[in-house]
C-alpha distance (Angstrom), angle and dihedral (degrees) to the residues before:
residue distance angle dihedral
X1 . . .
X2 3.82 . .
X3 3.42 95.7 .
X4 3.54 97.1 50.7
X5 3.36 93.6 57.9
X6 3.59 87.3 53.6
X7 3.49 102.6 55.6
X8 3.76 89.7 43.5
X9 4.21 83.7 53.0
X10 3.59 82.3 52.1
X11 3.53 106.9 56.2
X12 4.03 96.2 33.1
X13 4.51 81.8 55.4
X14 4.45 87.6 34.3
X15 3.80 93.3 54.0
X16 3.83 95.2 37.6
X17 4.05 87.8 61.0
X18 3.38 94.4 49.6
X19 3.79 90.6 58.5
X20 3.52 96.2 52.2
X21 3.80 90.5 44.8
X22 3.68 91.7 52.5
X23 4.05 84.5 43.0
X24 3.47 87.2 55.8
X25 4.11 95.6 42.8
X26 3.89 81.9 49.4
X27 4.15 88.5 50.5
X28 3.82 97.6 51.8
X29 4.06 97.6 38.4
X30 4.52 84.8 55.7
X31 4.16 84.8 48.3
X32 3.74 92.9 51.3
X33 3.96 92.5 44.1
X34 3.91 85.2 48.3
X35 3.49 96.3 50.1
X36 3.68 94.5 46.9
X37 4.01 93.0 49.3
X38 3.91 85.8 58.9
X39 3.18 102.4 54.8
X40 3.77 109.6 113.2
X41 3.86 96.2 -148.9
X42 3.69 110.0 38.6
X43 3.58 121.0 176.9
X44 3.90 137.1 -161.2
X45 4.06 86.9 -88.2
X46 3.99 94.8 60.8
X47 3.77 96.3 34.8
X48 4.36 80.0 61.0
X49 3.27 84.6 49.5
X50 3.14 97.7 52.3
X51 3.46 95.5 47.2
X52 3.71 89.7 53.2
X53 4.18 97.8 47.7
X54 3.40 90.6 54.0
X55 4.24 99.8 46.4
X56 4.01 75.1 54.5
X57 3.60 98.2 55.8
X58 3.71 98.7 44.3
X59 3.79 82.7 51.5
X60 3.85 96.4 49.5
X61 3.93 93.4 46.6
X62 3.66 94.0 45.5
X63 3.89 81.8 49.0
X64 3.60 89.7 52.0
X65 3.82 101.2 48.9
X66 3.76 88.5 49.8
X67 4.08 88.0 67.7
């Protein structure tokens, strides 16, 4: 009986972190995009970037939404 509480205590705390690290993921990926759309000079490099950061985030937060 203990142990199923355990495991359950587990999973409810295991799946909970994951959120907030993919929360966090999700945070830093939108600061990086920001920071590259400000720059007053970009070049070919951080428009790839770009590109890149933000095929990531749609991925992530379609991730998310699926859980």
């Amino acid at each position: 009986m203990s142990d199923n509480y355990l495991q359950k205590d587990y999973e409810r705390v295991n799946k909970k972190f994951k959120e907030l690290m993919n929360a966090g993921e999700i945070e830093s990926i939108e600061k990086k995009i920001k920071g590259l759309e400000e720059k007053t000079q970009p070049n070919l490099i951080d428009q790839i970037w770009l590109n890149i950061y933000n095929d990531v985030l749609d991925l992530k937060k379609r991730k998310q939404n699926e859980i």
